[in-house]
FILUMKOL-435019 format. One record per residue (C-alpha): residue number from 1; residue in three letters; x, y, z. Coordinates in Angstrom, 3 decimals, padded with zeros to 6 digits. Example, Ala and Ser with C-alpha at 12.3 -4.5 7.8 and 13.67 -1.06 7.14 Angstrom:
<rs>
<r 1, 'ALA', <012.300, -004.500, 007.800>>
<r 2, 'SER', <013.670, -001.060, 007.140>>
</rs>
This chain:
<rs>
<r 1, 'UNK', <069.638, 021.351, 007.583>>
<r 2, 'UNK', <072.492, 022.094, 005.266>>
<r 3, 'UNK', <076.132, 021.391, 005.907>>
<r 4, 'UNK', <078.098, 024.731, 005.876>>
<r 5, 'UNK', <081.298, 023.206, 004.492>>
<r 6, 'UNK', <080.100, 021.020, 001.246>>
<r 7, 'UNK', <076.848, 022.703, 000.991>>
<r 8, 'UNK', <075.278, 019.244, 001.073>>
<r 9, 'UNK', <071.745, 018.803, 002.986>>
<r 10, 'UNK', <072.527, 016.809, 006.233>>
<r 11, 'UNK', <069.008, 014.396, 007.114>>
<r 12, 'UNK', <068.435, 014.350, 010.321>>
<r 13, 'UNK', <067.625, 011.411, 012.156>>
<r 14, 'UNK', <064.679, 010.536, 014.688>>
<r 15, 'UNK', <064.025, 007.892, 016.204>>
<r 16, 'UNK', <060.441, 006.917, 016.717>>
<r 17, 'UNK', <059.063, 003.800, 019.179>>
<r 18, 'UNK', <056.205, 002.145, 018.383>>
<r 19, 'UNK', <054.776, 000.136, 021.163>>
<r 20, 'UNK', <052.373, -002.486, 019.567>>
<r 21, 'UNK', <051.424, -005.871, 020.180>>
<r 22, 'UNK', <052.886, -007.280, 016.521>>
<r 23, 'UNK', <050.316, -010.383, 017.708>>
<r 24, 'UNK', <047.361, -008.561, 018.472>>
<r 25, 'UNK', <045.451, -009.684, 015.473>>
<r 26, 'UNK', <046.219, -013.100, 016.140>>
<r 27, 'UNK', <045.212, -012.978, 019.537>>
<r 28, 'UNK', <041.853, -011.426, 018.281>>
<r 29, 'UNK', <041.715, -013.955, 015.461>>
<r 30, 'UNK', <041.803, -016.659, 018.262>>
<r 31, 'UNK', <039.720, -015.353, 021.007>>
<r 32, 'UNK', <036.704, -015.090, 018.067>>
<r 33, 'UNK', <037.322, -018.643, 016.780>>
<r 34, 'UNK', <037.221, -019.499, 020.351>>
<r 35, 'UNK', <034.259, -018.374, 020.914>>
<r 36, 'UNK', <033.113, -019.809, 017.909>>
<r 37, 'UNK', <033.521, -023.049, 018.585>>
<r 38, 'UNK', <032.443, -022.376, 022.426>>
<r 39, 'UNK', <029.057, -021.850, 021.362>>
<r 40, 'UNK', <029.028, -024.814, 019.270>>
<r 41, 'UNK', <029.874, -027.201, 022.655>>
<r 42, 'UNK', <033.693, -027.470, 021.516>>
<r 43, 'UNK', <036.284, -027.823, 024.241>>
<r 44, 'UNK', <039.706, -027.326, 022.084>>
<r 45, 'UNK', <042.804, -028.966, 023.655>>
<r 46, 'UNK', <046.125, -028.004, 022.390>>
<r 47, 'UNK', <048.419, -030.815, 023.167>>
<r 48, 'UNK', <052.251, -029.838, 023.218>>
<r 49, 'UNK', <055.238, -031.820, 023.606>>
<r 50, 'UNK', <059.054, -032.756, 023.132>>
<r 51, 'UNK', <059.110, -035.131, 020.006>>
<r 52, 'UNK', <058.403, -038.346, 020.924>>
<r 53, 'UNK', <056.508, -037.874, 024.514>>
<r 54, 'UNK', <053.815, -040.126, 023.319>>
<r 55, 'UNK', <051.314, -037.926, 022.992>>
<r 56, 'UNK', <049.233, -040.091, 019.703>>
<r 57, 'UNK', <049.819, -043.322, 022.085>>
<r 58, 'UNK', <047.520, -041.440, 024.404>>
<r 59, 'UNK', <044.993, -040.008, 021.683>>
<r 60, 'UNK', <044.694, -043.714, 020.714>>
<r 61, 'UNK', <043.880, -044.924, 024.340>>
<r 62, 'UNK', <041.596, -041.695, 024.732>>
<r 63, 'UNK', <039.917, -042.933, 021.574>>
<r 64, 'UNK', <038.830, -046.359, 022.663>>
<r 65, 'UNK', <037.771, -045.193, 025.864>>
<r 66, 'UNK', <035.740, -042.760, 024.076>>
<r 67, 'UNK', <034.767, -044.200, 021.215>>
<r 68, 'UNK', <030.846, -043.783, 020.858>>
<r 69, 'UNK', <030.320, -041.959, 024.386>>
<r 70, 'UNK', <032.062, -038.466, 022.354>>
<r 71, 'UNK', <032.044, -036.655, 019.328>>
<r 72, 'UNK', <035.539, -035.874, 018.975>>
<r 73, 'UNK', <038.123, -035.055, 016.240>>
<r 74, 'UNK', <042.152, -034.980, 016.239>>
<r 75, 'UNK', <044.189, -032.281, 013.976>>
<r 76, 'UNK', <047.949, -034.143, 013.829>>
<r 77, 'UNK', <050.886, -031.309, 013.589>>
<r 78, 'UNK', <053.988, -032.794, 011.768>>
<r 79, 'UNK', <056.752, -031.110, 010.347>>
<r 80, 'UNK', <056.478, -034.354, 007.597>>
<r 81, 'UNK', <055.036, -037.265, 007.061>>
<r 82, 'UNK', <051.612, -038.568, 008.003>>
<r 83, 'UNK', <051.687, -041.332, 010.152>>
<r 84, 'UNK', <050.531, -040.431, 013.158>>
<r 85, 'UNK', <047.381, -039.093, 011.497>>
<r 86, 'UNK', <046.723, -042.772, 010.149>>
<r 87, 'UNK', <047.018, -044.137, 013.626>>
<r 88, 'UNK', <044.295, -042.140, 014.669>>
<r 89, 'UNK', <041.895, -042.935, 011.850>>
<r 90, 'UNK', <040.244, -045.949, 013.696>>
<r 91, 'UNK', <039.099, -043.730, 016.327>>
<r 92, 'UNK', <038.284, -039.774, 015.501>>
<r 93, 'UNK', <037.937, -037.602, 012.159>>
<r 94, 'UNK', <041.626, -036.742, 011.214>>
<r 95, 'UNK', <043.561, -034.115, 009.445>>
<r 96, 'UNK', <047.286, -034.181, 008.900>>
<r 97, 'UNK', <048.700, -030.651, 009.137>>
<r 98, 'UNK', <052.060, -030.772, 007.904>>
<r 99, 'UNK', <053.854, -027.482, 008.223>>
<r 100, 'UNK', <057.126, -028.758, 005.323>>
<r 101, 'UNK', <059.540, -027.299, 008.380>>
<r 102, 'UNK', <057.980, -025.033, 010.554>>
<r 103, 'UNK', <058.529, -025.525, 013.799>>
<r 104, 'UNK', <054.699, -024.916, 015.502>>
<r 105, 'UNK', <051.305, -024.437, 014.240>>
<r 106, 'UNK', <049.347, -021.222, 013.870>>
<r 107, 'UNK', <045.655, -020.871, 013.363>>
<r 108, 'UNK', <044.827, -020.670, 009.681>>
<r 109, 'UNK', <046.115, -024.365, 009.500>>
<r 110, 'UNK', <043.930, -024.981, 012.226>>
<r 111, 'UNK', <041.566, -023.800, 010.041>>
<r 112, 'UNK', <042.358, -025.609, 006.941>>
<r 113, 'UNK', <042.403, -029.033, 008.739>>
<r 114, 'UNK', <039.135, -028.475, 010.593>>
<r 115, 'UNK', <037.484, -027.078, 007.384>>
<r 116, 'UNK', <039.213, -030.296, 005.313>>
<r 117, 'UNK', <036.905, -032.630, 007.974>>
<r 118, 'UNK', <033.993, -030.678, 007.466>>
<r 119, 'UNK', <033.820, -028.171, 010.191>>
<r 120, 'UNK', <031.681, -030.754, 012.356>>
<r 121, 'UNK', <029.894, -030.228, 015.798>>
<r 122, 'UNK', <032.286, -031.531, 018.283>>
<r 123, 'UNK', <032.508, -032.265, 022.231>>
<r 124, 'UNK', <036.059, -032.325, 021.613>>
<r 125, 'UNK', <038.661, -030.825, 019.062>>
<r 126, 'UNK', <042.217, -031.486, 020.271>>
<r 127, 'UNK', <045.369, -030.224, 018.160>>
<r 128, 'UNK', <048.012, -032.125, 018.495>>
<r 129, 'UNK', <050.942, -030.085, 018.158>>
<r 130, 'UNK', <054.565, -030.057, 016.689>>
<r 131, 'UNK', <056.820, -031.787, 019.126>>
<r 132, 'UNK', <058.647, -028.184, 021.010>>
<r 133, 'UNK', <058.698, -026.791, 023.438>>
<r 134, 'UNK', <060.020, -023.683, 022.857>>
<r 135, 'UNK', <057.939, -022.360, 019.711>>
<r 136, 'UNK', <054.577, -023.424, 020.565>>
<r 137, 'UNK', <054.040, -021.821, 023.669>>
<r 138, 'UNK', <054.016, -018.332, 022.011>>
<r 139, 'UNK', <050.958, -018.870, 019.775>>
<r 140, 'UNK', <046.900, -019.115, 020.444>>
<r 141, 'UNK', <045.830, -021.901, 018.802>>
<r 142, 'UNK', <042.426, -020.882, 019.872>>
<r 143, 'UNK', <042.522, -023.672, 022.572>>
<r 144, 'UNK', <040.663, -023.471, 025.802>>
<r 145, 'UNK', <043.113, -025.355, 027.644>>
<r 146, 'UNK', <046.843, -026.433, 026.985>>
<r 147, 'UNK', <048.497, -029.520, 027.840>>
<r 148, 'UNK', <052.089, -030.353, 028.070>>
<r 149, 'UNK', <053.272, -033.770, 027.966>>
<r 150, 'UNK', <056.834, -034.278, 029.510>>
<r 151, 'UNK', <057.708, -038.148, 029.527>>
<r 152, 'UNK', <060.083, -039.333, 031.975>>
<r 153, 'UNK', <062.561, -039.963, 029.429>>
<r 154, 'UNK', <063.425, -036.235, 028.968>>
<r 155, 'UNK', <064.713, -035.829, 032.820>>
<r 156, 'UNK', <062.563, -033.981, 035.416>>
<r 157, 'UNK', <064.314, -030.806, 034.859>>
<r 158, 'UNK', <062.665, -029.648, 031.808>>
<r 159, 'UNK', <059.747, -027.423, 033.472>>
<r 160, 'UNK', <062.886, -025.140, 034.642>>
<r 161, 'UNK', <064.967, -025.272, 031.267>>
<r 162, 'UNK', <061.712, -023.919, 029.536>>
<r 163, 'UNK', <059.433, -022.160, 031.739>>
<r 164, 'UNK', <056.962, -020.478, 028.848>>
<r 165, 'UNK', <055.863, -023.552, 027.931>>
<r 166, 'UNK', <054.976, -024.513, 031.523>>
<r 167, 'UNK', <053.716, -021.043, 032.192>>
<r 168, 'UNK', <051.195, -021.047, 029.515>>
<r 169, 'UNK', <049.855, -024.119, 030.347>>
<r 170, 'UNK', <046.946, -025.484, 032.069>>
<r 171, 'UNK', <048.096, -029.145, 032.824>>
<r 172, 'UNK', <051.226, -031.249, 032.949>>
<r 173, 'UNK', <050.867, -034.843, 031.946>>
<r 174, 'UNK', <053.942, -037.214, 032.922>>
<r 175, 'UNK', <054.053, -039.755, 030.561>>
<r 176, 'UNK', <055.720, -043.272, 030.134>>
<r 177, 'UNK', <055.045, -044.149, 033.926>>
<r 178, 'UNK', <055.770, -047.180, 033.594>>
<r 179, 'UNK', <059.556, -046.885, 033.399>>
<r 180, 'UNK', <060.081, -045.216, 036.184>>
<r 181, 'UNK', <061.943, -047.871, 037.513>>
<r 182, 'UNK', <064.563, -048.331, 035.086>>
<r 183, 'UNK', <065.113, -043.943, 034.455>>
<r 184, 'UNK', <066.596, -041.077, 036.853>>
<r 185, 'UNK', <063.052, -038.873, 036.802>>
<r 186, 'UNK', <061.684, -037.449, 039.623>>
<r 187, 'UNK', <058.110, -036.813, 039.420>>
<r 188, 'UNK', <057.626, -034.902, 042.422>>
<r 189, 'UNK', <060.283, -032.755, 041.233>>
<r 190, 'UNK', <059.272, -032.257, 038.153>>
<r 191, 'UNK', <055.785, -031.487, 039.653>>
<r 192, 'UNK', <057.180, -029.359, 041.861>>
<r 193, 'UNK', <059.030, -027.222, 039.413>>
<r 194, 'UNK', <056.099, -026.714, 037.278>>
<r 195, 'UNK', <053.999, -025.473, 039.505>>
<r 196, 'UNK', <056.563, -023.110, 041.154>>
<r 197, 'UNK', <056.123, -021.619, 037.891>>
<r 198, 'UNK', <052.248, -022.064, 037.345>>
<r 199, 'UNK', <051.253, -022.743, 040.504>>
<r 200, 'UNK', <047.312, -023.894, 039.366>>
<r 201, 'UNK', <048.737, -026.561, 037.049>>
<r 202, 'UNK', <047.184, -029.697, 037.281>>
<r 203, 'UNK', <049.262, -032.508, 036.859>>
<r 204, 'UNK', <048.681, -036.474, 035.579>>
<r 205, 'UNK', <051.281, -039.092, 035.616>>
<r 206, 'UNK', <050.150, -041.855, 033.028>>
<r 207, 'UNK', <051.173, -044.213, 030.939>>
<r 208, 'UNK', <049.956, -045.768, 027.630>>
<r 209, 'UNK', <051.315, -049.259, 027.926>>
<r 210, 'UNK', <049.635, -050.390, 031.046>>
<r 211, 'UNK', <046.534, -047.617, 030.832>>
<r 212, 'UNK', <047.450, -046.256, 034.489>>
<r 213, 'UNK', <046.135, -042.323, 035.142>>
<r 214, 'UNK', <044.240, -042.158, 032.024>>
<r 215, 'UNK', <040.921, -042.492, 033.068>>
<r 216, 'UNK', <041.588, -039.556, 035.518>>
<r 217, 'UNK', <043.039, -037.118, 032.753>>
<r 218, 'UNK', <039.867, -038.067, 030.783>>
<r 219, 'UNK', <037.719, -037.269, 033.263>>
<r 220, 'UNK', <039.600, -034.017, 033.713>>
<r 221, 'UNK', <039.079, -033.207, 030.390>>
<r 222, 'UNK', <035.121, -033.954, 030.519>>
<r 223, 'UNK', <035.035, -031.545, 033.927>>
<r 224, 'UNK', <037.022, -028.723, 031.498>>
<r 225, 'UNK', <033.918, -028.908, 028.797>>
<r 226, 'UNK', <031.604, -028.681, 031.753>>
<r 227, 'UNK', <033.275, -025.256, 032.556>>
<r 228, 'UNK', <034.828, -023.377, 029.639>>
<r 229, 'UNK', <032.156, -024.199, 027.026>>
<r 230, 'UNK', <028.515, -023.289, 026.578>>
<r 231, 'UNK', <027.344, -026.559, 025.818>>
<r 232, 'UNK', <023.828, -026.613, 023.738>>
<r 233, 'UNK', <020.711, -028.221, 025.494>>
<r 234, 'UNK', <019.258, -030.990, 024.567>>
<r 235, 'UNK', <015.427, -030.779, 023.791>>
</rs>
C-alpha cells in the first residue's frame, strides 16, 4: 500500500495470536524425568515454604527417624549460603543449590545437584525449595507430590492470600505446633481455607521441638511411594 499524498509505502499492520503453552517443554522435560526416577523406586517430594517455616528442622527429625530404614537424599534450595545443606549432612546425601538470587528452582538445577551426588538409587529424593510462595508454585520440579509448610507464625490466613501455592499442592503441613499457645493461628481455619481451595489436601500439624505429628507425615510419605512409584522387586 502506498500513501497517495507523499508517495511513501504505508506497512500495514496484523496482528497475529499465538496460543502456546511457553512451558510446554518444561512440563515434558519433567513428566520424563519423572518417570525416570519412578522406575528407579524414587518418590520426589518438593517441599515449599515461606522463609523460615522450618522446613530443614523437619528434614533433620525425618532423618533420624529414617536413618538406616531409607535410602534417601536432600537437594537444599538457597538463594545464598550453604548452611542448611551442612545441617543435613549427618543424615542424607546433600547438594546445595544456590540459585545467586533467583527466587525458585527449575529442573536443570535439579539436575545438577542430583548428578553432583551421583545420580543414586533412592526411596526418597526430596527438594527442598526456596522459601516462596508465590514463585514456586508455577514450576514442575518433576516431584510426585508437593508439600507446603505454613508455620503458625505466618497467621492462618495465608492459604487465601496465595491460593496457587495451595492449589498445586498435595499436602499442608502446619508447623511450629508447639506455640500455639502463645500466637493468634487458627489451625482449623487455616485447614479449612486450604482445602476450600484443594479440597483433597491432606493436612499435618507438627512440630520439630517436641517431635509431635511427625511420625504420621512420615508414614504418609511411605503410603505416597507405595502408590505413585513403581518400586523394583526384590529377588
Amino acid at each position: 500500500m502506498v500513501d497517495s499524498e507523499n508517495k511513501k509505502p504505508v506497512l500495514e499492520r496484523k496482528r497475529v495470536t499465538v496460543r502456546r503453552d511457553i512451558q510446554l517443554e518444561s512440563k515434558l522435560n519433567a513428566q520424563r524425568e519423572r518417570e525416570r526416577l519412578t522406575k528407579r523406586g524414587t518418590l520426589v517430594v518438593n517441599l515449599v515454604s515461606s522463609p523460615g517455616a522450618g522446613k530443614t528442622s523437619l528434614l533433620e527429625k525425618i532423618g533420624q527417624r529414617w536413618l538406616g530404614s531409607y535410602r534417601m537424599a536432600v537437594l537444599v534450595g538457597d538463594v545464598e549460603t550453604d548452611r542448611d545443606a551442612r545441617r543435613l549432612e549427618p543424615y542424607f546425601p546433600v547438594a546445595q543449590l544456590t540459585t545467586g538470587g533467583a527466587c525458585h528452582l527449575e529442573l536443570p538445577l535439579v539436575r545438577r545437584g542430583l548428578e553432583a551426588i551421583g545420580d543414586p538409587d533412592l526411596d526418597f529424593l526430596v527438594i527442598e525449595n526456596i522459601g516462596n510462595l508465590v514463585c514456586p508454585a508455577s514450576h514442575d520440579l518433576a516431584e510426585h507430590v508437593r508439600v507446603t509448610m505454613l508455620s503458625v507464625t505466618e497467621g492462618d490466613d495465608k492459604p487465601a492470600k496465595y491460593p496457587k501455592m495451595f492449589r498445586t499442592s498435595h499436602a499442608l503441613i502446619i508447623s511450629k505446633s508447639d506455640l500455639l499457645p502463645y500466637v493468634p493461628f487458627d489451625p482449623e481455619l487455616a485447614i479449612q481455607d486450604a482445602r476450600t481451595i484443594q479440597p483433597k489436601l491432606m493436612a499435618f500439624t507438627l512440630s520439630a521441638v517436641d517431635g509431635s505429628g511427625i511420625d504420621a507425615f512420615c508414614l504418609w510419605l511411605e503410603q505416597q511411594r507405595r502408590e505413585h512409584v513403581l518400586v523394583p522387586k526384590t529377588t
